[in-house]
N, C-alpha and C positions, 0 to 999 in steps of 0.2 A: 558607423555600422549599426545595426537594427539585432539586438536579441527578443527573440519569442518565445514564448510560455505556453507550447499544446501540451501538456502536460505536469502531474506533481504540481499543481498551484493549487494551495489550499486540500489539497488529498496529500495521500500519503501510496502516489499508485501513479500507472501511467509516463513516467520521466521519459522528457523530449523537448528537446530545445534546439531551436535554429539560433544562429547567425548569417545574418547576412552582410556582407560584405560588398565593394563595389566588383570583385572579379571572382566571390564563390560562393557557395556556401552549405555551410557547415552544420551537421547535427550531432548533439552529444544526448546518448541514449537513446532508444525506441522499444519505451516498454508497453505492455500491456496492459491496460486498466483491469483490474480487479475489487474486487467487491459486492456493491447491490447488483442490482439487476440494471439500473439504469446507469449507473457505470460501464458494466461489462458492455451494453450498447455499443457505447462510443468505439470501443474497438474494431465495430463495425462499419465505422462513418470513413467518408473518404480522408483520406490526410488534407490538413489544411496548408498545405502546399504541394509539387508535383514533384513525385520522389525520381524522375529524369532529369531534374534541376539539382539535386543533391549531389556534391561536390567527396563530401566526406561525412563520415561516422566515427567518431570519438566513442567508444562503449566502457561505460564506468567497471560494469563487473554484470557476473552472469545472470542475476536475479530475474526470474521473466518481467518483476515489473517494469526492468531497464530494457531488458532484451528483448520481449517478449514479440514483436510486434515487427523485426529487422526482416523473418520469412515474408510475411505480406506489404515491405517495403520493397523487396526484390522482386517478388511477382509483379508490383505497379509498374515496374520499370526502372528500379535504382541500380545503377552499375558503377557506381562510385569503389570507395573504397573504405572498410572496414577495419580502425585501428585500433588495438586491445593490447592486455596483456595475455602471455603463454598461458597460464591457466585457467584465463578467462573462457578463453579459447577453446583449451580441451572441456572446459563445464557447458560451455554454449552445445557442442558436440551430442552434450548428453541431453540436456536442456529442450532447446528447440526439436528436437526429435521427439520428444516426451510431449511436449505442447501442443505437435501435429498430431501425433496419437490420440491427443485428448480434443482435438477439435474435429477431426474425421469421425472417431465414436461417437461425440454429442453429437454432429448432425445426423448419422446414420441413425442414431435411438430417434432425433427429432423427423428425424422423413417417416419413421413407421406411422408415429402419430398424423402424419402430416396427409400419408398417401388412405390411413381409414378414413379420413376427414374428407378426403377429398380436395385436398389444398395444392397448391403448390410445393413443391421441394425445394430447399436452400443447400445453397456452396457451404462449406466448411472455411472461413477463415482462412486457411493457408491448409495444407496437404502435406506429408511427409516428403513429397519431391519438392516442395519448395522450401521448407526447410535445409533437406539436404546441399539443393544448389545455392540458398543463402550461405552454405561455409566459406564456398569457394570466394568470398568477396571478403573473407577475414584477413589481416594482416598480426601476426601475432609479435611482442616486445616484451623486451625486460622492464622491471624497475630502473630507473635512473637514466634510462636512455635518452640523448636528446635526439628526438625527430624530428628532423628538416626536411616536411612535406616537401617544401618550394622555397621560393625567395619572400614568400609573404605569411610564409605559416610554420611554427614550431610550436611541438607540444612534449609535453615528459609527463610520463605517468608516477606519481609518486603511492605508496601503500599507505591503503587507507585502514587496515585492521580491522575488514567487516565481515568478508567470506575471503575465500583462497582466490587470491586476484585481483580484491577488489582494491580501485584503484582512484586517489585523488590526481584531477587532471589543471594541470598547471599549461596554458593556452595562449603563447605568442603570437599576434596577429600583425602587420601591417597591413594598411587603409588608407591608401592615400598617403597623405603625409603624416600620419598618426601612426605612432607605436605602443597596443594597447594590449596591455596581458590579464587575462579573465583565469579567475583560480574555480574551478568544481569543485566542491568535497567530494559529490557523490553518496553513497553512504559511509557515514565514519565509524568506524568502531567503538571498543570501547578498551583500554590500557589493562593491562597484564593480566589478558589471558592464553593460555597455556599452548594452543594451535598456532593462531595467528599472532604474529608482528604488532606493536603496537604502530598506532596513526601516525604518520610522518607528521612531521613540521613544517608552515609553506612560509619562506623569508618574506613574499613580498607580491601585489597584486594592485593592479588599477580598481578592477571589481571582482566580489566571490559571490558566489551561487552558492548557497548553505544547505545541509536540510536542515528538519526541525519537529524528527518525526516524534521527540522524549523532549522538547521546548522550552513542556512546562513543571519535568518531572525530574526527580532524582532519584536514581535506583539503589537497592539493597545492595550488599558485595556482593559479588560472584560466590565466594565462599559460604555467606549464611545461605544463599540460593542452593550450592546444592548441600549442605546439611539440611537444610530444610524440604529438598527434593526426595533423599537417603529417608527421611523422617517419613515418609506418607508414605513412598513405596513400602518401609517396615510394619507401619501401623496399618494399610492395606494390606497385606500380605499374610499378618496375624489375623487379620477376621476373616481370611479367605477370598476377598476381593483381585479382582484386578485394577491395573492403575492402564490410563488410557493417555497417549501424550502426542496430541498433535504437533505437528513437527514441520519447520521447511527443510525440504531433503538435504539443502545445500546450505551448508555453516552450520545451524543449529542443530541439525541428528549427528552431525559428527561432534560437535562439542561436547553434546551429552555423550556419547559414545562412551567418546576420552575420559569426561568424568565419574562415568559406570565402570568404567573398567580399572580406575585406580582404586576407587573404592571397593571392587571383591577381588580385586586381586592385592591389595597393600594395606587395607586397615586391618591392624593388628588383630581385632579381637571379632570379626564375622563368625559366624558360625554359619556350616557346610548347608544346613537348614534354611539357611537365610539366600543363599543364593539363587534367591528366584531365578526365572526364564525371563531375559530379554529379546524380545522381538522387535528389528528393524521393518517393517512392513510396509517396503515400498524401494520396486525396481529402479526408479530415481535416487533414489536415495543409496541403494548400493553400489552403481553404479559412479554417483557422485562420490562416497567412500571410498574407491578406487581409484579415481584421480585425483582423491587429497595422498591416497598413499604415493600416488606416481610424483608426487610434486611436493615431497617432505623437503626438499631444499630451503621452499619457503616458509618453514614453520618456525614459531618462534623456539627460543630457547630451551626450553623445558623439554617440548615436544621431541625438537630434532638430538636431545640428549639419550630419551628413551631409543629413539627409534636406534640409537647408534651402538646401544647398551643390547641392542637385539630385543626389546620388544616393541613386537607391532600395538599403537596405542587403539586400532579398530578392533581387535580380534581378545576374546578373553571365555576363559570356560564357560559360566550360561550364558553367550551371544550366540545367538539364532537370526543369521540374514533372510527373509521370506521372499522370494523372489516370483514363486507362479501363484495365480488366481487361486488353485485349489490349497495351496499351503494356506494363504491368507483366509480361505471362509471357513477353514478345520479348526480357527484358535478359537472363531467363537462357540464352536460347537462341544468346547472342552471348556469346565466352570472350575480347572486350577490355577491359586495364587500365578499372577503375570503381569509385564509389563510391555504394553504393546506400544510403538514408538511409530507412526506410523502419519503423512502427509495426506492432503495438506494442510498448513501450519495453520489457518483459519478456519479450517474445518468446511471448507465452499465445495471438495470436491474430492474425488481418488477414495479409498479404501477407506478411512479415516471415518467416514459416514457411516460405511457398515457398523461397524466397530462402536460409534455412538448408540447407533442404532440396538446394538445387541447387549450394550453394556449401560446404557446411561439410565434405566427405569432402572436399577440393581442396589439399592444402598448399599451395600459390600463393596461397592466399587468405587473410585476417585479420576478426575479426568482435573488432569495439570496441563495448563496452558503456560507456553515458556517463550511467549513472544507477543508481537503486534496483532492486535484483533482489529482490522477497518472496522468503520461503521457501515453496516447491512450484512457482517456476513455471519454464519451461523456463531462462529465464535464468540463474539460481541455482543449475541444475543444471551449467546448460554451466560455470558459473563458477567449480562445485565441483571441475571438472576431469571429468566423465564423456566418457565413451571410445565409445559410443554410446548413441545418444540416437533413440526414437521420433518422427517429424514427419510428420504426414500417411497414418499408417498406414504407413510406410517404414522399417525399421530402419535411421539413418546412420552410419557412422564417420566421426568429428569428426578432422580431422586439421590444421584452419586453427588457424592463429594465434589465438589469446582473449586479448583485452587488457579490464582495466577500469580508466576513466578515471574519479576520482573527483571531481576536480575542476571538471568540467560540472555536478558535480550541483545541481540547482536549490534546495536544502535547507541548512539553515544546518547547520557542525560543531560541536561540542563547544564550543570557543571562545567561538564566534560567538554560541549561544545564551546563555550563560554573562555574555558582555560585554551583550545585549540585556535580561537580567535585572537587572544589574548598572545600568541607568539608569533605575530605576525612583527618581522621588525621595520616593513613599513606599510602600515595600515591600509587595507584597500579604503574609496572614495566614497563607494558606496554597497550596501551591501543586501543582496536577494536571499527573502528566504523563500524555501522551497518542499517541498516533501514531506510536509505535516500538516494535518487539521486548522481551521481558523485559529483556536485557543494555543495549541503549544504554538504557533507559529507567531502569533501578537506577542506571547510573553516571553518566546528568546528576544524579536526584536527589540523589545521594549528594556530586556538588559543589555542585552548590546548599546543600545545608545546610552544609557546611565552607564555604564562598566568604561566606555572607549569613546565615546561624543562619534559614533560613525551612523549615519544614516542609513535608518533600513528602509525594505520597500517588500510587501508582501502583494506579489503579483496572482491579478486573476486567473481563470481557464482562457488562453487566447489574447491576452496583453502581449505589446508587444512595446518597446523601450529603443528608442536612438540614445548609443553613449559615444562619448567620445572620450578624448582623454582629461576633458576636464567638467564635462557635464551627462546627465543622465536626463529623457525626458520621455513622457509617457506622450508615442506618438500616434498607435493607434490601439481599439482595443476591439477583437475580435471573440466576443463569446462565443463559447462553442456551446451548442446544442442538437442533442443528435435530429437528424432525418427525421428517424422512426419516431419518438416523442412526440414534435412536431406534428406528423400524417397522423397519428394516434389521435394528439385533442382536436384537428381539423377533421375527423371523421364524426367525433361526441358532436361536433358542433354544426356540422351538417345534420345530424342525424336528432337533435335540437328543433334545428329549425325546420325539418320537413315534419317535424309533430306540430310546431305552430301554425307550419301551414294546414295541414289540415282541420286544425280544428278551426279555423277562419272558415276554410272551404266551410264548415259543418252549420257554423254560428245563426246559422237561419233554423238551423232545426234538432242540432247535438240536444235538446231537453226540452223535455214535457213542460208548457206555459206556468203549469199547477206547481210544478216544480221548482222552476225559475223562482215563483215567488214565493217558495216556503225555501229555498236555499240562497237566496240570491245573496245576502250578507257574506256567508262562509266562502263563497264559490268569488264573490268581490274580493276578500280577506287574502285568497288562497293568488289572486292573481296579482294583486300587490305584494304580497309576500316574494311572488317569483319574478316581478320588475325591479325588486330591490336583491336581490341574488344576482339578474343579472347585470344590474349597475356594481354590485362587489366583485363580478368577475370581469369587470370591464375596467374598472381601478385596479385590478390584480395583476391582470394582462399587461395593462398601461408601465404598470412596474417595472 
């Protein structure tokens, strides 16, 4: 059987993976590329396969960068069948509905500009009705269960400790005369914290699909994270600032939630002054809060002690949920100590920009990032330290506090991934890493094999690998690069060479004789100069 890599290779974005098989086949995850610009693209390219040919969907957990991309699967024509778990389920519900909203507004802002131009008008991605009708293709399961698709396919979802759902997929296949079981992580968690479940344990695998998005990292405890969170809202709050906290709606706002609400409701010694205003700011995000409540079955220990003890761990005296447009523009118009909590988590998009926008020239102010920043998106930039920053058409001068917290983050470290490989008690053969940058994703490999002698293999955008049950081989490899990119440098380069033509056309007469030979050195100079440019971009191409 053939597994393929359109996605999550070498990014931390994107996850989609085929198998193919000799009578199906099969995809685990279809998420949405997020980040630069020329990321976001590819979302727009055709699938490199024919989603009529798609057998089944395996979906790790709701995150759009797994999920994101399943509405504009089902409009191509996918009528397969969509396996999850219950809360994955009810998150995709909120999810993918949110995603269509957010892709119908950007093209409708995009067509104004489009139709003063005079241009053409563009489709939206997918639409609120295909969304919706992507539900209908869900299959929702417990933990533990074993599913016996057919006589050639079982899988069980085991809990991965990442968001509410989210799930490590354990993948029984026969192939012929092979019996070969592929273990996903997914994304993994990270151990005792207070929501979620810690990460199962997988006994045993042919091959795993890892991520590797913290590779090459080891994180602070959870616990010095949020004293140190409690720490800056305080000292913001004393000089009258507000604190800004981009957020992903789903796992991460509720974890803080939880953390906020034990701290003014249970340390000792708060005083009534101290308990600023907390603002959740963003209708995903409440909504998502809602169906962690519906689904406290699965919370880990702590959580589901409170919840039983009669308190809700979402709800607490300063929590303020903002749920319309006009709540959310009135916070900034008011300059009282606050803490606004508000997506999305990288700061690419949704409300979160206003809020930069309004607050980040302010030194009074602090903006705490408590997660993954990709490379290209404004996060990553503020975090690089830039000095201003574009937001809404506005040039700002950043002058607030930037802190990152790395220990909120919902993702397992170095360690952590390290110790969950290490419990395997019979080693897979070989092992894919997946879902992180070139750097963290070389340096788990690279312990991995010193830690366990298991061979890794960190697959490109579009590789694709025949494994069997006793060997792996890289049999084709299909770079992906978008369309539009592509049309883009074939345009520069047409548009290149109708300048050279015309100045051929001219060459009998573009310059005055007297000219000619008071410039001729410089104007020689200037044309070797651009024969050897175009020999470096013809070695660069060549590449």
């Amino acid at each position: 059987m053939d597994i393929n890599f359109y996605g999550a290779a070498k990014i931390v974005t994107g996850s989609n993976y085929l198998i193919k098989t000799k009578s199906h086949n099969i995809l685990v995850d279809c998420g949405m590329f997020q980040g630069s610009k020329d990321l976001e693209k590819l979302n727009y390219e055709k699938f490199p396969y024919n989603p009529k040919d798609i057998d089944l969907l395996f979906l790790t957990h709701a995150h759009i960068d797994h999920s994101g991309r399943i509405p504009k699967l089902v409009r191509e024509g996918f009528r397969g069948r969509i396996i999850t778990t219950n809360p994955t389920f009810d998150l995709c519900k909120i999810m993918l509905k949110d995603s269509a909203k957010i892709q119908e507004s950007d093209v409708e802002w995009e067509n104004r500009k489009r139709q003063r131009a005079g241009r053409e008008p563009i489709e939206p991605l997918y639409t609120m009705a295909d969304a919706e009708n992507s539900l209908n293709y869900f299959e929702p399961y417990f933990y533990g269960q074993n599913i016996r698709i057919n006589g050639n396919i079982q899988v069980r979802f085991r809990d991965a400790g990442h968001i509410l759902g989210s799930s490590i997929l354990e993948l029984w296949i026969k192939d012929g005369n092979e019996d070969i079981k592929i273990v996903f992580s997914g994304d993994l968690g990270i151990t005792n914290r207070p929501i979620i479940r810690n990460p199962e344990f997988i006994d045993d695998a042919d091959y795993l699909v890892i991520e590797s998005t913290y590779g090459d990292t080891v994180h602070e405890s959870f616990e010095e994270s949020t004293e140190k969170l409690m720490q800056i809202i305080n000292k913001t709050v004393i000089r009258g600032g507000t604190v800004i906290i981009p957020s992903f709606a789903v796992g991460r706002t509720q974890e803080l939630i939880y953390q906020l609400n034990k701290y003014y409701e249970y340390h000792p010694n708060i005083e009534h002054h101290m308990k600023v205003p907390i603002y959740v700011d963003s209708p995903m995000a409440v909504e998502a809060t809602e169906a962690y409540e519906r689904n406290s079955s699965s919370f880990g220990e702590e959580a589901r002690e409170l919840v039983l003890r009669g308190d809700n761990p979402f709800a607490f005296e300063n929590l303020r949920y903002v749920r319309s447009q006009e709540e959310s523009a009135a916070l900034n118009k008011y300059r009282f100590p606050k803490v606004i909590i508000s997506s999305s988590g990288m700061a690419t998009a949704g409300r979160i920009r206003h809020h930069l926008k309004h607050n980040l020239w302010d030194e009074k102010n602090s903006l705490v990032f408590v997660g993954y920043q990709a490379q290209g998106t404004l996060g990553r930039i503020l975090l690089d330290g830039k000095k201003k920053v574009k937001i809404l058409g506005e040039e700002i001068n950043v002058k607030a506090e930037i802190y990152d917290i790395e220990g909120f983050s919902g993702h397992a470290d170095r360690d952590m991934l390290l110790n969950w490989v290490g419990k395997f008690r019979k080693k897979p053969k070989k092992i894919f890493i997946v879902h992180g940058e070139e750097k963290p994703a070389a340096a788990l490999g690279e312990q991995i094999e010193n830690y366990y002698n298991i061979k890794t293999i960190i697959p490109e955008l579009g590789d694709s690998f025949t494994i069997g049950k006793n060997e792996v081989e890289l049999t084709k490899s299909q770079r992906i690069l978008p369309d539009k990119l592509k049309a883009d440098i074939e345009n520069e380069l047409k548009t290149a060479y109708n300048q050279f033509e015309a100045l051929i056309d001219k060459s009998d007469t573009f310059i005055d004789d007297k000219v000619l030979v008071q410039k001729y050195d410089d104007l020689k100079n200037q044309l070797i100069d651009l024969q050897h440019i175009l020999m470096d971009l013809n070695i660069s191409i060549g590449k």
